[in-house]
C-alpha positions in Angstrom: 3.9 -26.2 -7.0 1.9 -25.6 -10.4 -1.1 -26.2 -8.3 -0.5 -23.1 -6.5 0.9 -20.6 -8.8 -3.0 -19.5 -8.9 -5.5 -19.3 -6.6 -8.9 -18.5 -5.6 -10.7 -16.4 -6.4 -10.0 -15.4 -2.4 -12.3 -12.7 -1.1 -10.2 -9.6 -0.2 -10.5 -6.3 1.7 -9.2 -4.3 -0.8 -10.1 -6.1 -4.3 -13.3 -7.7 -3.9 -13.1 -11.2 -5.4 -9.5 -11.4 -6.0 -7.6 -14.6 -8.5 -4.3 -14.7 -6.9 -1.0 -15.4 -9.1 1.8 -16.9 -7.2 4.6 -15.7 -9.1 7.3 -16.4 -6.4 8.5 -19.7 -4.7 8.2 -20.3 -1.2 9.7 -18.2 0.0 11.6 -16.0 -1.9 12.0 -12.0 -0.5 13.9 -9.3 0.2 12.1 -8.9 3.8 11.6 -11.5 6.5 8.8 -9.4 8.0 8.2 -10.7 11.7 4.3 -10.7 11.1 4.4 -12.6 8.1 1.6 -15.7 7.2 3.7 -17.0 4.6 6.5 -18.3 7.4 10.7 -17.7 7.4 12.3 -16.7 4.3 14.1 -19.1 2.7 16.0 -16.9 0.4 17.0 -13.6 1.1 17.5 -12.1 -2.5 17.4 -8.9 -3.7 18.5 -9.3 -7.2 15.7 -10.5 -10.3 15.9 -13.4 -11.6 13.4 -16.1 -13.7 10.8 -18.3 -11.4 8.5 -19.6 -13.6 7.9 -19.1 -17.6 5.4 -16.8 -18.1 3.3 -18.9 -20.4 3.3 -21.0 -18.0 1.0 -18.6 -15.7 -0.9 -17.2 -18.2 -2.4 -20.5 -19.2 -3.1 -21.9 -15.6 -4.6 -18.2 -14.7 -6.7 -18.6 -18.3 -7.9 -22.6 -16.6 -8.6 -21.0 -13.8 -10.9 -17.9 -14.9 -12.6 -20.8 -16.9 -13.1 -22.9 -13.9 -14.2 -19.8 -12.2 -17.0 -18.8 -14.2 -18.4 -22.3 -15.1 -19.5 -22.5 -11.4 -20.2 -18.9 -11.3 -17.3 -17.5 -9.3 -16.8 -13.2 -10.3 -13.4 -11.9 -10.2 -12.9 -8.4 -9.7 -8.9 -8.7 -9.9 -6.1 -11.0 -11.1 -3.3 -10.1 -8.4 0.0 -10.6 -8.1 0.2 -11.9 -4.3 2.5 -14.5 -4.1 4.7 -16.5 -1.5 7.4 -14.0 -2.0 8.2 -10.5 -3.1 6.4 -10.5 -6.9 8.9 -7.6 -8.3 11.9 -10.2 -7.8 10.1 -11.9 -10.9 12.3 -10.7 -13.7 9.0 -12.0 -16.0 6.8 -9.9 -14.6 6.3 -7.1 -17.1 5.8 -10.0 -19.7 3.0 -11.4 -17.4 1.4 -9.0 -17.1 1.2 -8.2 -21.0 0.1 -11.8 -21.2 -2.9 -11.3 -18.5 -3.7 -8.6 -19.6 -4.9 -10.2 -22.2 -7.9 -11.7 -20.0 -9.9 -8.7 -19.8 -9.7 -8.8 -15.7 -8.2 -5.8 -14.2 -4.6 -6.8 -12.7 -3.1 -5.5 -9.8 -0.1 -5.9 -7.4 0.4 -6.5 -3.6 4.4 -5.5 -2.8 6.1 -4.6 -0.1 7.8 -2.0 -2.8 11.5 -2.8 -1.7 12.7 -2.7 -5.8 10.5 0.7 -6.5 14.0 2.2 -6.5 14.5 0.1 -9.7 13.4 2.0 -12.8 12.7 -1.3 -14.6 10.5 -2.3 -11.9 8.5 0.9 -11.9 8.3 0.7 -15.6 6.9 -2.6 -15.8 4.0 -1.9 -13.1 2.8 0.8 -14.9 0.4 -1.3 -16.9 -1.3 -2.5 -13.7 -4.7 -1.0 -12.4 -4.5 -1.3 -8.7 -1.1 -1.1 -6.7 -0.7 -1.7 -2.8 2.5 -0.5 -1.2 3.9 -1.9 2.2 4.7 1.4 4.6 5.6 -0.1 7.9 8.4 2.5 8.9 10.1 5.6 7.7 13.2 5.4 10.0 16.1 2.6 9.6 15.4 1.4 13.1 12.0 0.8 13.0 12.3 -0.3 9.4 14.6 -3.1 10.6 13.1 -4.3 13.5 9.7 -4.8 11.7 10.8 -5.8 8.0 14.1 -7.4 8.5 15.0 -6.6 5.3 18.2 -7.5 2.7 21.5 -6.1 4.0 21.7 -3.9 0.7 18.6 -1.9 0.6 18.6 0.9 1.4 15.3 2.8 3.1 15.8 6.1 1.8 16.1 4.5 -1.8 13.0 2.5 -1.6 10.7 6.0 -0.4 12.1 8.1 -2.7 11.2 5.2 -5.2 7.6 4.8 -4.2 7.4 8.9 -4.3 9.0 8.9 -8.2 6.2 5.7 -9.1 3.7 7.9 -7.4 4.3 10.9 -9.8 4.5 8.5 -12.6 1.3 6.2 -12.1 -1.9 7.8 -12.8 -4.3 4.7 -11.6 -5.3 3.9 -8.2 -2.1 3.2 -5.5 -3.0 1.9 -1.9 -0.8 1.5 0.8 -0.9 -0.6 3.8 1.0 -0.4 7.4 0.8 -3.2 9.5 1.1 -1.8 13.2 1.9 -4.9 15.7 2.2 -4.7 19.4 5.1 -4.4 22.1 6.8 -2.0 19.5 6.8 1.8 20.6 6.0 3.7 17.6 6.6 7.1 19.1 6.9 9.7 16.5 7.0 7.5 14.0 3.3 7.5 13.1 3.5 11.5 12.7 6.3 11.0 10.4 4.6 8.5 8.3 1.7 10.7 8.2 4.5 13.2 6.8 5.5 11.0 3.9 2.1 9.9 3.1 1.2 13.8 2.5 3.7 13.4 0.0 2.9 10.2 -1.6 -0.9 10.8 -1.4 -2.3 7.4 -1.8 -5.6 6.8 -3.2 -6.4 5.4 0.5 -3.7 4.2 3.3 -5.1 1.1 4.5 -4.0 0.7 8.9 -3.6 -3.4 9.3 -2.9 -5.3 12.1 -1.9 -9.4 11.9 -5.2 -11.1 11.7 -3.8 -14.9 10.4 -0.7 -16.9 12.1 2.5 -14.7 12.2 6.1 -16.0 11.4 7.2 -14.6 15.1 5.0 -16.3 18.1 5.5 -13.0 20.3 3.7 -10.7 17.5 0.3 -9.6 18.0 -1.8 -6.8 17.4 -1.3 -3.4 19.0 -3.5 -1.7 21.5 -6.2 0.3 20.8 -4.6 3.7 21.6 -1.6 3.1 19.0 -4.7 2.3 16.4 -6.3 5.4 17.0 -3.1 7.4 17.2 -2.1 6.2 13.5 -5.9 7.2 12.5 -5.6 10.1 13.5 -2.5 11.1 11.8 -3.0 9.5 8.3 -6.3 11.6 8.3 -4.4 14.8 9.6 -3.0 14.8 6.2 -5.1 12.8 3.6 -8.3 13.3 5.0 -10.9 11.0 6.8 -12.1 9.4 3.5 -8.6 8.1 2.2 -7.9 6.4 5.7 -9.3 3.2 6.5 -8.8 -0.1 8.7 -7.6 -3.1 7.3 -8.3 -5.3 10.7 -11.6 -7.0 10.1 -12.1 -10.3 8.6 -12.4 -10.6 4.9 -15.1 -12.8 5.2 -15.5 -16.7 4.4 -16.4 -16.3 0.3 -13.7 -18.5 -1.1 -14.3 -20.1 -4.3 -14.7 -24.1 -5.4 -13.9 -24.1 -8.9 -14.1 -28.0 -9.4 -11.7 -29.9 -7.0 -11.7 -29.1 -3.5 -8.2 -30.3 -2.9 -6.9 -28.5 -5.4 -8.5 -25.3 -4.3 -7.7 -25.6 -0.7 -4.1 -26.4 -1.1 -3.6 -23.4 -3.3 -5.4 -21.1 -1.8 -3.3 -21.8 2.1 0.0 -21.4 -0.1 -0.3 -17.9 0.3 -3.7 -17.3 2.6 -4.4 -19.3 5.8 -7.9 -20.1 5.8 -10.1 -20.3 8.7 -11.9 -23.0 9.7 -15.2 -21.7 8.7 -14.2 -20.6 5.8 -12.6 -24.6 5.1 -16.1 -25.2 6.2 -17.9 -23.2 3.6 -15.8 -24.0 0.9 -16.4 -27.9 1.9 -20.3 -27.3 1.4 -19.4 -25.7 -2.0 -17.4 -28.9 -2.7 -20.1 -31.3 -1.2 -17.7 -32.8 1.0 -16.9 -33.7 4.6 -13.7 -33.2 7.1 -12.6 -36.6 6.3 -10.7 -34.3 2.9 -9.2 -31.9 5.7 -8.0 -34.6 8.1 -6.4 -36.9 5.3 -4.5 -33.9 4.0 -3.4 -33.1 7.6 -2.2 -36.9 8.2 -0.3 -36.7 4.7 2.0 -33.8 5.6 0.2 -31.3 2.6 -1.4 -29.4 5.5 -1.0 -28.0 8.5 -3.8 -26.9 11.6 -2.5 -24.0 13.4 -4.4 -21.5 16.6 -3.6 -17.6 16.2 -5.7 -15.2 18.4 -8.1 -17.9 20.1 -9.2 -18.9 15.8 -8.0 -22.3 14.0 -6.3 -21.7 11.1 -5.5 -24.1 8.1 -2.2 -23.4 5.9 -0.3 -25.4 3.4 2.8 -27.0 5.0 5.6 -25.5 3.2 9.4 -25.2 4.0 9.2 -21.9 5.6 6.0 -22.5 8.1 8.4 -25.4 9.3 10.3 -25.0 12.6 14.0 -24.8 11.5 
């Protein structure tokens, strides 16, 4: 999997042009979120451990930026977005250190389980940008959605992400995915509650717009949209809310081998088929690439919401 422990640069809704670092194995979390693109979790861990040697990532994210800028590729962000929960990474403070090193602004995508942790909030402190799941504030909910590790606690986790908050001066995001056939009830009021404490630099309403781990998941009506609008901006105000529910647009970069670039870049982010298109016209190539990698078992054609969607075949997108 060296091949994949960076990607892009991916276009992104929240970062621009975005080079991804895949600091987690698939699939390593402390969630098994029923919306997720990634597939099952393998491993259910809570505890940090080693992955992979942080030298290791610093010099295939320093090829990379290389790559990216002899064919003219910007970056906006190196983020840590990986096939798992990046804060399991017991390396990740040194990695960051390293990358920092770049020159390219860093940030994070987590679904802020281990904020409890003060070693964790510590060591994302030196980030710029920092995206928190909030896809619940009750146990019930919490569980239904995030399927999370027997031995975290809620409470722990938003009391964590209110201390990082009062200890992070740069820019924190958060994001809520809202899927349908789940009543939310009160719930969006109360997360409008805890965001007036948290106060984001913007809270981010998703919905799933690539292939879900769960076939029945699917995005909510437009009444439960409008109803978690409506209280995010209640308390933050109208320009610190925004959708996260359009498509981030087909930009993905060819830095030299289109193989290579496609199969990393579907580790973690299922790709279109237009977008498999465009980069193929970047890369000067045809389908025959796409339909060779499809025969050899390295990738995997799948239809979410009436789109085609193309994904690296990987142990947890497998039926068990």
């Amino acid at each position: 999997m060296q091949d994949s422990v960076v990607f892009g640069p991916v276009p992104s809704r929240r970062l621009g042009r975005s080079l991804g670092i895949n600091n987690i194995p698939d699939k390593v979390c402390t969630y098994a979120c029923v919306y997720c693109q990634i597939g099952r979790t393998l491993k259910m861990e809570m505890e940090r451990r080693e992955f992979y040697p942080p030298e290791l990532i610093f010099k295939e994210a320093e090829k990379k930026v290389s790559k990216a800028e002899d064919m003219g590729e910007k970056i906006d962000y190196i983020t840590f977005v990986p096939d798992g929960e990046p804060t399991l990474d017991v390396n990740l403070g040194k990695e960051i250190e390293l990358l920092s090193d770049i020159g390219i602004k860093l940030a994070i995508i987590t679904n802020s389980s281990l904020l409890y942790r003060e070693d964790v909030r510590e060591e994302l402190m030196n980030l710029d940008f920092v995206s928190l799941k909030l896809d619940a504030v009750t146990p019930e909910l919490w569980k239904r959605i995030d399927r999370p590790h027997k031995s975290l606690k809620l409470h722990e986790i938003l009391d964590g992400m209110l201390q990082f908050r009062r200890e992070f001066g740069k820019k924190i995001v958060t994001e809520t995915m809202l899927i349908g056939d789940i009543s939310y009830s009160s719930e969006l009021g109360k997360m409008g509650e805890f965001l007036k404490k948290l106060k984001p630099n913007v809270a981010y309403i998703a919905v799933p717009t690539r292939p879900p781990l769960e076939s029945w998941v699917k995005p909510p009506e437009e009444d439960v949209l409008l109803h978690a609008y409506h209280e995010f901006v209640r308390v933050l105000g109208e320009e610190r809310v925004e959708y996260l529910i359009g498509y981030e647009g087909d930009a993905f970069a060819f830095t030299g081998n289109f193989e290579e670039d496609l199969l990393s870049i579907t580790a973690v982010h299922p790709m279109k088929k237009e977008a498999v298109e465009t980069l193929l016209r970047k890369a000067n190539a045809n389908w025959d690439i796409v339909e060779r990698l499809i025969t050899e078992g390295k990738l995997m054609e799948r239809d979410y919401q009436g789109q085609k969607f193309y994904m690296r075949r990987l142990k947890s997108r497998d039926k068990p």
